[in-house]
LONUGU-234159 format. One record per residue: residue in one letter; x, y, z of N, C-alpha, C, O in turn; residue number from 1. Coordinates in steps of 0.001 Angstrom, whole numbers, plus 500000, padded with zeros to 6 digits. Each point is the difference from the previous one (the first is absolute). Example, Ala and Ser with C-alpha at 12.3 -4.5 7.8 and 13.67 -1.06 7.14 Angstrom:
BEGIN
{r "A",{513190,494310,507800},{499110,501190,500000},{500900,501200,500000},{501036,499981,500665},1}
{r "S",{498614,501069,498615},{500820,501190,500060},{499230,501090,500730},{500509,501108,500169},2}
This chain:
BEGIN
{r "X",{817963,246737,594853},{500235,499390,498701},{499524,498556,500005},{500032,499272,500992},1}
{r "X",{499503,500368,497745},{499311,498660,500241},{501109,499638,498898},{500458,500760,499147},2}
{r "X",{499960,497482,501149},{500379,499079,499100},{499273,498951,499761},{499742,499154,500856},3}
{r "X",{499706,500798,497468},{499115,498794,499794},{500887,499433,498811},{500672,500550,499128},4}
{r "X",{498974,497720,501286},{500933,499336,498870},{499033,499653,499164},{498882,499893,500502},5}
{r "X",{501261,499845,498056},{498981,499588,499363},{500622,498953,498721},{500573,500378,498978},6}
{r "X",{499147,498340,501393},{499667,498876,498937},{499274,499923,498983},{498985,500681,499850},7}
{r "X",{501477,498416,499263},{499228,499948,498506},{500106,498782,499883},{500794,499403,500728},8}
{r "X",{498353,499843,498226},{500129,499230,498886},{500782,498350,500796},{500592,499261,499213},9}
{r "X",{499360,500464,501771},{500612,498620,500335},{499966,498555,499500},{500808,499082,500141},10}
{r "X",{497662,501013,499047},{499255,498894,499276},{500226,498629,500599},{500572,499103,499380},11}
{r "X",{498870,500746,502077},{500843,499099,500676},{498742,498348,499662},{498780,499894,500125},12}
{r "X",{502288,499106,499435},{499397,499020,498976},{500106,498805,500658},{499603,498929,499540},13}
{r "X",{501210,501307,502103},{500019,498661,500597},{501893,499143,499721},{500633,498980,500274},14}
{r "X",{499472,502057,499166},{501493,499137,499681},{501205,501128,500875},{499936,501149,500437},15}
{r "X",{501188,497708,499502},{501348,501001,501174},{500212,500951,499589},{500395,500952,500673},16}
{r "X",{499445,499065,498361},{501266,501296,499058},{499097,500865,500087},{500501,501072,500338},17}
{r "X",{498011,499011,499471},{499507,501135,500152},{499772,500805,501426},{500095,501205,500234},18}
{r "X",{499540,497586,500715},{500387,500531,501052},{501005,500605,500535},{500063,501077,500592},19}
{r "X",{500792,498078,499132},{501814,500457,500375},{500092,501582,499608},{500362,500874,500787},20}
{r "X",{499315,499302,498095},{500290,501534,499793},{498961,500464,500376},{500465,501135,499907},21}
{r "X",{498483,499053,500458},{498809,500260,501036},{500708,500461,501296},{500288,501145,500349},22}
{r "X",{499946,497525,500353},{500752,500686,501233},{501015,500741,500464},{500257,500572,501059},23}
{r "X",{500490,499220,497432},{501567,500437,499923},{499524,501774,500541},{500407,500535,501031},24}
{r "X",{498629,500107,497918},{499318,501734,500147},{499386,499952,501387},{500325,500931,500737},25}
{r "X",{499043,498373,499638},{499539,500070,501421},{501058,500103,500797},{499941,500874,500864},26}
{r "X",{501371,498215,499050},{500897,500454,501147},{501033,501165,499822},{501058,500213,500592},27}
{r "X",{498377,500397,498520},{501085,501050,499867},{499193,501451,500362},{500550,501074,500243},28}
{r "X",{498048,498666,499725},{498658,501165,500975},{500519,499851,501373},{500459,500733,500876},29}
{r "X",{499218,497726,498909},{500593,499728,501804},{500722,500545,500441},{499908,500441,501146},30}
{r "X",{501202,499741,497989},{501136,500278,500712},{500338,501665,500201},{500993,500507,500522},31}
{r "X",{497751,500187,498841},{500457,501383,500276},{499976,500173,501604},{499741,499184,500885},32}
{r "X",{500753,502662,499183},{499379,500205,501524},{498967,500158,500284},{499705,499931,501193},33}
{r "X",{499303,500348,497825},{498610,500581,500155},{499269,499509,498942},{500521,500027,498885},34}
{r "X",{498167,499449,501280},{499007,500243,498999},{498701,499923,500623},{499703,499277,500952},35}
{r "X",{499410,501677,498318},{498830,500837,500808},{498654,498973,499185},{498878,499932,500503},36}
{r "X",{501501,499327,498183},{498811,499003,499276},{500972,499372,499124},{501172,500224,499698},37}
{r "X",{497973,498938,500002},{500523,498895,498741},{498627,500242,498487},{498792,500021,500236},38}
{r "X",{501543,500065,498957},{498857,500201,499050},{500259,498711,498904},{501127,499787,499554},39}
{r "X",{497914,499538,500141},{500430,499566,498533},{499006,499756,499019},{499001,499353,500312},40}
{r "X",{501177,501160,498345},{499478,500231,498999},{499619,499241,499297},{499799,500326,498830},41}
{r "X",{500015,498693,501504},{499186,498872,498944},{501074,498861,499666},{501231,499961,500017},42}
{r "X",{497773,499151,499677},{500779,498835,498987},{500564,499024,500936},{500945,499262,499724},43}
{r "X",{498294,500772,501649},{500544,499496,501373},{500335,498225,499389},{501042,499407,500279},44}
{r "X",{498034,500095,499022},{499950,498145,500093},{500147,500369,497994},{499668,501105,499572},45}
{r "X",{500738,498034,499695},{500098,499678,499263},{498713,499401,498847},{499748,500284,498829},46}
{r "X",{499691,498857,502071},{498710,499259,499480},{499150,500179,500976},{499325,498983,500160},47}
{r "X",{500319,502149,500810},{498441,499921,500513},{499830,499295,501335},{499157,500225,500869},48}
{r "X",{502115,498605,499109},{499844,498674,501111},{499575,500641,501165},{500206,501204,500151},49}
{r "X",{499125,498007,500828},{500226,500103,501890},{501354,499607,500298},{500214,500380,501151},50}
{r "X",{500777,499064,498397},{500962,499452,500204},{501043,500905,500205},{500887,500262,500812},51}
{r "X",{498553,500184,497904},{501151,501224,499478},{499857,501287,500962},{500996,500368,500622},52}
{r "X",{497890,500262,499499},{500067,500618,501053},{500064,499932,501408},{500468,500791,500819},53}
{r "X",{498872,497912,499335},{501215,499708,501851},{501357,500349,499919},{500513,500679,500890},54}
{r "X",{500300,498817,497864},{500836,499994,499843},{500789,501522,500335},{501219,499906,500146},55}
{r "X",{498086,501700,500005},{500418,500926,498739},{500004,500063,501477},{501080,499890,500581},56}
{r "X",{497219,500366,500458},{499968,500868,501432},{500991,499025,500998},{500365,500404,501104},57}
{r "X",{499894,498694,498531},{500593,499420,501036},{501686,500269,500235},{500647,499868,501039},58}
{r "X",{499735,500489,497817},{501386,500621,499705},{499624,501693,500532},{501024,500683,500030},59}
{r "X",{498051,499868,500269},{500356,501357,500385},{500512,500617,501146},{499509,499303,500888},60}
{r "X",{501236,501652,499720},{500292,500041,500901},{498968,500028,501037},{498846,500210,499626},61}
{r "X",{501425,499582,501829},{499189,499928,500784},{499729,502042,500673},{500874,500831,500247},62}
{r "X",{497852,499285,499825},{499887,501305,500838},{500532,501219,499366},{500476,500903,500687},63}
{r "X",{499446,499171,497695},{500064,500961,499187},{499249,500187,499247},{499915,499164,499101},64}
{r "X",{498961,502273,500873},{498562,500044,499535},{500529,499579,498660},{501131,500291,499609},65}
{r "X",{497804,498859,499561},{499982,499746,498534},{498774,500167,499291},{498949,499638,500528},66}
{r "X",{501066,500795,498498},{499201,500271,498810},{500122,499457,498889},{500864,500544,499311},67}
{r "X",{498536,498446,500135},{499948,499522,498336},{498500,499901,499644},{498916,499837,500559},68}
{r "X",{501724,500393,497930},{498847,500006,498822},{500343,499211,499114},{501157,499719,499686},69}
{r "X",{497353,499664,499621},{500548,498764,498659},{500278,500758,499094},{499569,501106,499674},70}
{r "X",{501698,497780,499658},{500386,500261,498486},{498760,498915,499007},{498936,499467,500315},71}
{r "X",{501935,500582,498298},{498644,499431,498955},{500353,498543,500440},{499086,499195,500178},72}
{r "X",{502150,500468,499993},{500214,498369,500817},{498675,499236,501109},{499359,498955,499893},73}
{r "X",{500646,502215,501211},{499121,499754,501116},{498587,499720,499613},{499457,500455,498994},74}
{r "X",{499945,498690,501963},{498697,499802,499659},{499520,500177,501212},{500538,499555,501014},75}
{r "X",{497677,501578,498938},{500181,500329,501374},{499305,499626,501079},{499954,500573,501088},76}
{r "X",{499141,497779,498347},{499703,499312,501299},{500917,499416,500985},{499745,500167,501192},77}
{r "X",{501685,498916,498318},{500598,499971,500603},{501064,501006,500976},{500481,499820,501118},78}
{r "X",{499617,501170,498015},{500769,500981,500349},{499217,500752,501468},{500688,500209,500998},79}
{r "X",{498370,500017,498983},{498750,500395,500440},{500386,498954,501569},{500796,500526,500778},80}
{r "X",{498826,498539,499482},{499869,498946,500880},{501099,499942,500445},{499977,499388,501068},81}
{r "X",{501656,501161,498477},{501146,499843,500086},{500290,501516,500779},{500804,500159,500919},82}
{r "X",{498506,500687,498594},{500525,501468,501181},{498893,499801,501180},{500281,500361,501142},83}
{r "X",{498477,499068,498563},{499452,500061,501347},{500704,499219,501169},{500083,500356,501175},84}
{r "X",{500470,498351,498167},{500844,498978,500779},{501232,500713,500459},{500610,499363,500859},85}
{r "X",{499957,501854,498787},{501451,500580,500253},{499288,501127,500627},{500912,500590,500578},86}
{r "X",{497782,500188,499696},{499386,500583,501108},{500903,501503,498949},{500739,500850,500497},87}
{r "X",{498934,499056,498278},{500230,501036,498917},{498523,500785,499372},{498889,499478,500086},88}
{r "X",{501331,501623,499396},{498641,501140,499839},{499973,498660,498864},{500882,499190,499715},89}
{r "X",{497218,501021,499609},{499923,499168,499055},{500515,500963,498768},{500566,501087,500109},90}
{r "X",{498985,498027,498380},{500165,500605,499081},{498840,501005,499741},{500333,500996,499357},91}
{r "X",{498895,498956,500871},{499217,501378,499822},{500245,501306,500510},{499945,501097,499444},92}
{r "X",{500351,498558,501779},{499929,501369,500956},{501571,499972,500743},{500054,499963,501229},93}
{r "X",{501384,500058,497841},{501137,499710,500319},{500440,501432,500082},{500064,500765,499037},94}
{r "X",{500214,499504,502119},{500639,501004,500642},{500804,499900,501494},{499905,499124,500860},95}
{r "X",{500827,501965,499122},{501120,499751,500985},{500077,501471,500453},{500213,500978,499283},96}
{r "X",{499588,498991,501949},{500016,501284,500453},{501442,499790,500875},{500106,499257,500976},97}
{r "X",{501078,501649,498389},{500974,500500,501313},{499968,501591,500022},{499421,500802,499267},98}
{r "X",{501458,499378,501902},{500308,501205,500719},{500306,501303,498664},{501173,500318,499803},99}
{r "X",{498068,500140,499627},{500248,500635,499190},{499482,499821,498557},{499845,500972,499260},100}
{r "X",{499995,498261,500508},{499341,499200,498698},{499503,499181,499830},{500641,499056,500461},101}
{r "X",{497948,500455,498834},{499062,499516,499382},{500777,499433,498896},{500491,500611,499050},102}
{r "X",{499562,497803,501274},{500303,499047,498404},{498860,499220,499558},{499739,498894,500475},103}
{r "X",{499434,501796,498423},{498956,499291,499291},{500194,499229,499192},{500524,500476,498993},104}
{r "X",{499162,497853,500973},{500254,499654,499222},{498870,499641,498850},{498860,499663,500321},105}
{r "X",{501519,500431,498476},{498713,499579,498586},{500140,499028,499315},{500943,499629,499302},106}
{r "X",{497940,499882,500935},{499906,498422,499466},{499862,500212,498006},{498924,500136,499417},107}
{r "X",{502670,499830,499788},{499569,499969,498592},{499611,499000,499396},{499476,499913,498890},108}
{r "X",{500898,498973,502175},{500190,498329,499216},{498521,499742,499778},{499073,500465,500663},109}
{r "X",{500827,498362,497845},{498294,499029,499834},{500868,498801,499443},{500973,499934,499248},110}
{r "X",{498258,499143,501443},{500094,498686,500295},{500627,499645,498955},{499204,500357,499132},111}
{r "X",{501772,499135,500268},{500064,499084,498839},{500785,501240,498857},{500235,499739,498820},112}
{r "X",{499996,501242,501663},{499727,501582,498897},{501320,500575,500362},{500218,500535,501087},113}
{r "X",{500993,499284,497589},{500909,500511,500323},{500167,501836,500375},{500691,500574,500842},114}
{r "X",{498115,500087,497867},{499961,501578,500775},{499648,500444,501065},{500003,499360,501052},115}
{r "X",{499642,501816,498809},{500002,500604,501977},{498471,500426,498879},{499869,500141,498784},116}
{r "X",{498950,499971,502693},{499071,500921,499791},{499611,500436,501700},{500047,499123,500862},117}
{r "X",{499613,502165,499452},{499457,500524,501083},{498932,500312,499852},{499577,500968,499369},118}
{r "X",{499586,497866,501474},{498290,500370,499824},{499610,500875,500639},{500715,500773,500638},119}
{r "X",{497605,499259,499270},{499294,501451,500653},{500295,499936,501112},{500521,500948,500588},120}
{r "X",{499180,497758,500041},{500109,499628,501448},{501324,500230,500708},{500013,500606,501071},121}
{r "X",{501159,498909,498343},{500683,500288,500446},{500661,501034,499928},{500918,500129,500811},122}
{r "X",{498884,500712,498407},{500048,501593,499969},{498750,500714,500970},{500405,500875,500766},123}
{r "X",{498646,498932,499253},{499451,500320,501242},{500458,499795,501663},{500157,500845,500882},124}
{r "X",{500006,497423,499144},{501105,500314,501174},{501022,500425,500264},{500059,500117,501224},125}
{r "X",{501282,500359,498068},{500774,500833,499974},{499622,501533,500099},{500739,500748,500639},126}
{r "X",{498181,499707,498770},{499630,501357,500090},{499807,499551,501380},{501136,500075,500468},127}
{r "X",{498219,499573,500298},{498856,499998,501353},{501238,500042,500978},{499936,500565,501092},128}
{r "X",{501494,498628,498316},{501010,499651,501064},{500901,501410,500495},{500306,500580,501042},129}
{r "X",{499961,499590,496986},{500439,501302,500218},{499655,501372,500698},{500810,500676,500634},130}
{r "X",{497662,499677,499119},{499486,501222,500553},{500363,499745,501814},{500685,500856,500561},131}
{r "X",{498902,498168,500081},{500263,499552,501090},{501916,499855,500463},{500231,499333,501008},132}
{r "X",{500665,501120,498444},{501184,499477,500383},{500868,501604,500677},{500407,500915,499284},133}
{r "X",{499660,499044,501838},{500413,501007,500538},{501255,501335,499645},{500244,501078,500543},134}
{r "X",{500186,498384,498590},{501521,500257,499356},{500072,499851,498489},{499061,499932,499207},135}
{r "X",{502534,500022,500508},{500239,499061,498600},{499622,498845,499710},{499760,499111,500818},136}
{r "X",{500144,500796,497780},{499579,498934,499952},{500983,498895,498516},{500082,500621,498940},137}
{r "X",{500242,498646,501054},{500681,498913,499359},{499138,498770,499174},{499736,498888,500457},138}
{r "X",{500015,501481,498604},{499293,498498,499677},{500953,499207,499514},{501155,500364,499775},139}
{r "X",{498342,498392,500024},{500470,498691,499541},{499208,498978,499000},{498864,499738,500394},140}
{r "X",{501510,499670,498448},{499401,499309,499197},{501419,499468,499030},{501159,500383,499843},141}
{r "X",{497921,498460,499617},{501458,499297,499041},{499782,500311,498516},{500689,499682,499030},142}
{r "X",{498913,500564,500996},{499764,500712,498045},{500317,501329,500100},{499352,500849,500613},143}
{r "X",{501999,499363,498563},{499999,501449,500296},{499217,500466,498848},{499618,499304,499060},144}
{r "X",{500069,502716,501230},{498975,499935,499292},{500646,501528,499004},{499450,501087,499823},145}
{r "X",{501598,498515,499796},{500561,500486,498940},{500971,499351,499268},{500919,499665,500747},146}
{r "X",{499267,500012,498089},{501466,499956,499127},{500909,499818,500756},{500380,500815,500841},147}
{r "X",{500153,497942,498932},{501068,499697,500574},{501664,499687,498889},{501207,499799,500140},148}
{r "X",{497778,500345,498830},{501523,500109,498678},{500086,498484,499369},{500383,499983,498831},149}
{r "X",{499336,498807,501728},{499865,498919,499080},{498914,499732,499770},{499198,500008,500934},150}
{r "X",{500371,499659,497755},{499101,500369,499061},{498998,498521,500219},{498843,500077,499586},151}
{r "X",{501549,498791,500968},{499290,498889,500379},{499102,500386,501309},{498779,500133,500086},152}
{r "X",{502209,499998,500875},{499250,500378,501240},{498985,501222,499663},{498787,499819,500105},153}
{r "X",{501810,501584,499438},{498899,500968,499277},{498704,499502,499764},{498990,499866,500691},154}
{r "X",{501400,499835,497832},{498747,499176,499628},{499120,499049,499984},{499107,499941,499154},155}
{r "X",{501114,498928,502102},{499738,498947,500162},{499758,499894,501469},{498935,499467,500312},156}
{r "X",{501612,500817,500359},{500068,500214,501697},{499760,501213,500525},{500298,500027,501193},157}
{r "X",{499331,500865,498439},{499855,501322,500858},{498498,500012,500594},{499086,499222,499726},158}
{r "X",{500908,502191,501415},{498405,500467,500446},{499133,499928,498636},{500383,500609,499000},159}
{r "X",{498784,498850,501002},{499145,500827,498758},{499266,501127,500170},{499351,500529,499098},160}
{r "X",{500726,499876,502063},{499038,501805,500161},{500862,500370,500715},{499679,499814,501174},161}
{r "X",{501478,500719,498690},{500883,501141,500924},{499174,500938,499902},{499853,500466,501130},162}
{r "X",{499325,500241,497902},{499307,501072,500283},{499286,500241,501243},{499924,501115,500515},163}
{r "X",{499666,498054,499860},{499020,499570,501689},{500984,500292,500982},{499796,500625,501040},164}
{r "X",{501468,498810,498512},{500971,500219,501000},{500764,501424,500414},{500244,500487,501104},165}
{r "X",{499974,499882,497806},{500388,501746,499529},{498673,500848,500661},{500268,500991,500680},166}
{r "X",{498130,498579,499102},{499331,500800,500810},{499929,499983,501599},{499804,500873,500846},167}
{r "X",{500507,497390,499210},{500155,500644,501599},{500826,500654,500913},{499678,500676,500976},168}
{r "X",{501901,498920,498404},{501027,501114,500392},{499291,501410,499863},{499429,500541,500947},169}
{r "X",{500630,499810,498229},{499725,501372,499635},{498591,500627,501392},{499823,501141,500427},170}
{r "X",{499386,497481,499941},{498863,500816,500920},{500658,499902,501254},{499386,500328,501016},171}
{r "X",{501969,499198,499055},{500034,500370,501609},{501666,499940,500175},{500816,499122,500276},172}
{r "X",{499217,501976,499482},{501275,500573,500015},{501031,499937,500802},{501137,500463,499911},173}
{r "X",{498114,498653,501207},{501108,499525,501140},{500914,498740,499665},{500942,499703,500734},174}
{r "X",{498664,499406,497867},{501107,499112,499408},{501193,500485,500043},{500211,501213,499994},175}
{r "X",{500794,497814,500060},{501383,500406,500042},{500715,498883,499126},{501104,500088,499461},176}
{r "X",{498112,498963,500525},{500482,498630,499031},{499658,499057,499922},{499774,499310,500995},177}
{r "X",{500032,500239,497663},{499534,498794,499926},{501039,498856,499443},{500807,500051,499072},178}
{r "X",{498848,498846,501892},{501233,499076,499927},{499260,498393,499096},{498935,499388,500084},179}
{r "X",{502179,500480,499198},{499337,498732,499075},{501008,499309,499805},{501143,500329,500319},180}
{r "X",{498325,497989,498790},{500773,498981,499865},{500111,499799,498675},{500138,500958,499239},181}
{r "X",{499810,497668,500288},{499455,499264,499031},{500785,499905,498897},{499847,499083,499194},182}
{r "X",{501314,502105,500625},{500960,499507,498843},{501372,499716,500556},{500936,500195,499223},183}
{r "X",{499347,499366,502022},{500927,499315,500414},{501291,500658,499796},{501028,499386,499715},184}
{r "X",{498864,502239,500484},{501417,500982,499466},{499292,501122,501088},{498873,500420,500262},185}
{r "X",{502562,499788,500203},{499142,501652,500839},{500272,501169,498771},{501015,500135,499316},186}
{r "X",{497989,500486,500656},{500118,501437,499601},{499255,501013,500595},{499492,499877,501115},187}
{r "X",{500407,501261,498093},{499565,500985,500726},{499106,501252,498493},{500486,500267,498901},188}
{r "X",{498258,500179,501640},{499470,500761,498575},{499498,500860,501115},{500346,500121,501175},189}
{r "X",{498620,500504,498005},{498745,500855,501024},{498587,499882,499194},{499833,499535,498873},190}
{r "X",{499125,501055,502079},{498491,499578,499648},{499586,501516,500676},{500094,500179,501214},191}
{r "X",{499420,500931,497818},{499358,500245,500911},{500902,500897,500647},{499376,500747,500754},192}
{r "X",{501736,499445,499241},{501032,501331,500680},{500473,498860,501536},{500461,500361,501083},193}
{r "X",{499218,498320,498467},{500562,499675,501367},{500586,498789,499762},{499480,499454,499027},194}
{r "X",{501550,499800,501564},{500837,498965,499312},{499521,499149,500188},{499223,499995,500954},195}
{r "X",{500970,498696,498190},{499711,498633,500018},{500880,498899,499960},{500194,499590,498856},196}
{r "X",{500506,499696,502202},{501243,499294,500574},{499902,498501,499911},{499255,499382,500761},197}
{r "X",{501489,500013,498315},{499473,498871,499761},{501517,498792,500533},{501210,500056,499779},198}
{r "X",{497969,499023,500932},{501038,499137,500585},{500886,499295,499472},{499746,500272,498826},199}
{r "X",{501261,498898,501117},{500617,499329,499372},{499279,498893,500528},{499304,499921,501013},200}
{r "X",{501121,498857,497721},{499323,498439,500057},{500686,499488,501094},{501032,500508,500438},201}
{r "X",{498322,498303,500111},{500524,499373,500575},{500756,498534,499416},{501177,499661,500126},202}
{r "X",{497659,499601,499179},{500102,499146,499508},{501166,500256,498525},{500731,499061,499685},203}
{r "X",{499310,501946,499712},{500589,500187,498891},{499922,501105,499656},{499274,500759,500642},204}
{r "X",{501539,499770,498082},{500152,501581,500016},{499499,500527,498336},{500738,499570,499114},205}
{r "X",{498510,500992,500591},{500139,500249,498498},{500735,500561,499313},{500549,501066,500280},206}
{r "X",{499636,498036,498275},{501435,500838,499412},{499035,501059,499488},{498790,500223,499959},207}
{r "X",{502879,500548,499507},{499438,501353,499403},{499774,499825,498741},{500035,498865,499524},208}
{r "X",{499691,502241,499715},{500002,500101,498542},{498205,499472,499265},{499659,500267,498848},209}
{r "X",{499635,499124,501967},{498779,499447,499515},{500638,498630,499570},{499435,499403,499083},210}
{r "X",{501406,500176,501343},{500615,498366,499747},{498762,499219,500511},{499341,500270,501005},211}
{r "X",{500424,498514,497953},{499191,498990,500283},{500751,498474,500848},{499888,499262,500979},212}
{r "X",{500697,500927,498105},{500583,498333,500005},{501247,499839,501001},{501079,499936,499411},213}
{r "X",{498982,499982,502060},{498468,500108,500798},{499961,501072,500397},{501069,500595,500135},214}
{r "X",{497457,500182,500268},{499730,500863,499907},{500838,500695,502146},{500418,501054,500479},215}
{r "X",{499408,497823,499899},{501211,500671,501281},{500738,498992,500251},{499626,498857,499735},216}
{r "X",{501489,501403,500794},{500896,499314,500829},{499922,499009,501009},{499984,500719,501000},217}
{r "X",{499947,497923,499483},{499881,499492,501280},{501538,499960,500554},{500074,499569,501151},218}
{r "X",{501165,500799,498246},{500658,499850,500942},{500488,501165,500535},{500562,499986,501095},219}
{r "X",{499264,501236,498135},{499845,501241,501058},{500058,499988,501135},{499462,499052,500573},220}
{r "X",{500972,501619,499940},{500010,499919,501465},{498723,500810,500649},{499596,500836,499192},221}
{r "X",{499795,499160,501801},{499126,500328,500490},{499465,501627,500974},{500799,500302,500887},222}
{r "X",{498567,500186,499034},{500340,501415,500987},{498671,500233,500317},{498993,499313,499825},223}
{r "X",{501250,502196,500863},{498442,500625,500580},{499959,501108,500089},{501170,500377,500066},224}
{r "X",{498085,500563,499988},{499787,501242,499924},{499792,500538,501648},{499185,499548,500804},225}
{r "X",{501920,501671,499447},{499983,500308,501528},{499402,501476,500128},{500801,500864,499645},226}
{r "X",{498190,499516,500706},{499201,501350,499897},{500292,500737,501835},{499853,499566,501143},227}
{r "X",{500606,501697,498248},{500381,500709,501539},{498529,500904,499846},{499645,499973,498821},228}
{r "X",{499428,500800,502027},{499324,500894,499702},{499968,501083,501527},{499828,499847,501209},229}
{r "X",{500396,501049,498024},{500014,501453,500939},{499116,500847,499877},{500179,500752,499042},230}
{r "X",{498775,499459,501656},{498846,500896,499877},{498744,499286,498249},{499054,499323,499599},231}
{r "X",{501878,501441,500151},{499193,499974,498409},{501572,499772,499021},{500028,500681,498975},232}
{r "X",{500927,498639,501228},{500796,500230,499311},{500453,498341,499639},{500538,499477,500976},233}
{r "X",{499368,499777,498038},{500266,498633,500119},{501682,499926,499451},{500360,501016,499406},234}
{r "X",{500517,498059,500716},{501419,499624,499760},{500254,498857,499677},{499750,499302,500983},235}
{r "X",{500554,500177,498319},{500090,498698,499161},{501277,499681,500044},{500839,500874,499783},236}
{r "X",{499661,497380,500602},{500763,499655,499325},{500093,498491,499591},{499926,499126,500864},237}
{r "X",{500208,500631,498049},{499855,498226,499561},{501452,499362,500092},{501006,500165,499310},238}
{r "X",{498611,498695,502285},{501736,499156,499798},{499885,498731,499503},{499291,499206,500619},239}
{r "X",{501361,500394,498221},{500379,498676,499614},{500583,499180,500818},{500791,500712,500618},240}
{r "X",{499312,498087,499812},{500792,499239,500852},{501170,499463,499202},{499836,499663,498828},241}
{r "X",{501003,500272,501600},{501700,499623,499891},{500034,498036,499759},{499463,499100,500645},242}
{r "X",{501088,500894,498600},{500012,498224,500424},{499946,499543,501516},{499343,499080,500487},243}
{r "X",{501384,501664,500031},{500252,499212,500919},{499102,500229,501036},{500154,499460,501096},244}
{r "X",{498526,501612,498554},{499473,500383,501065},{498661,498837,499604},{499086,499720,500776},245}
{r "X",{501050,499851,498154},{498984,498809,499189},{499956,498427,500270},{499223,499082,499739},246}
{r "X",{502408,501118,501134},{500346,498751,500505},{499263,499605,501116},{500220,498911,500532},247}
């Protein structure tokens, strides 16, 4: 059985508080008995900075494989220069091979561009990763690429070609899930006959209802999405942290 923890949305801006609850989710991975990867879904730095991302790898645990992909926040020269410096797959060719499963990750983010788009290219390297991956396989990206029920993010923030995405599930049937970020709420849909698991925020949580004003929470408390996988069988569960585990 593999345990992978998976992060979202930290938007880390250089200030305590964002960190603070940054590390607060890191020590509570830490603190399991086991974890087999760390994943996180985008939205690592806030504004793009080098700062910001020293900031993000330097808080990670030590000697636990990790995998991230940019959100529409990230920008990916720095980001780029920031996983080679943390001795991380780049953003093109982001994959994670463990004992049992293939985690591909897909680059949806463009520079400056709050929607998701998945280019040729990087749908070509995902095909090339996938056909090559011995087992199951798990992707990863921060735009999820279905309906998520508030009508801002919907229409304003989503994949703009899930169709691309729906065809490649569908060509290789060894998917088991695809894991995403970007609206700062875990839920759960499907794509494709296969589920799509979305993390809770770090930085803040979105309200419900399609509420604008503001459109999420910063004092929410913070959580992460904990994925068990058995053969071909994935298990989900999203924990919020406790005040006091925030302390």
């Amino acid at each position: 059985m593999l345990t992978i923890a998976q992060i979202s949305d930290p938007h880390l801006d250089l200030s305590p508080e964002r960190l603070r609850r940054f590390t607060a989710v890191l020590r509570q991975i830490q603190a399991l008995p086991h974890v087999d990867a760390l994943l996180a879904s985008g939205d690592l730095a806030d504004h793009g900075l080098a700062a910001e991302y020293q900031s993000f790898f330097a808080a990670l645990p030590a000697r636990v494989p990790t995998l991230a992909v940019p959100g529409n926040h990230d920008l990916a020269a720095p980001m780029a220069q920031a996983l080679a410096a943390a001795g991380l797959p780049p953003i093109s060719h982001a994959t994670l091979q463990l004992e049992g499963l293939t985690v591909v990750g897909l680059d949806t983010h463009t520079d400056g561009r709050d929607d998701g788009l998945l280019t040729a290219a990087t749908l070509d390297a995902a095909r090339a990763q996938m056909a090559a991956a011995p087992g199951p396989v798990a992707l990863m990206m921060h735009h999820p690429p279905v309906p998520v029920g508030h009508h801002i993010v919907d229409e304003h923030f989503a994949l703009t070609n899930p169709q691309d995405l729906e065809a490649l599930v569908r060509e290789f049937p060894r998917v088991i899930a695809v894991l995403t970020g970007h609206v700062h709420t875990a839920f759960s849909t499907m794509i494709a006959g296969v589920p799509v698991l979305g993390a809770p925020g770090i930085v803040s949580t979105m309200r419900l209802g399609s509420r604008t004003d503001p459109i999420a929470d910063p004092d929410a408390l913070p959580g992460f999405a904990l994925h068990t996988v058995r053969g071909t069988h994935i298990g989900t569960v999203f924990h919020t942290l406790s005040p006091q585990e925030l302390r």
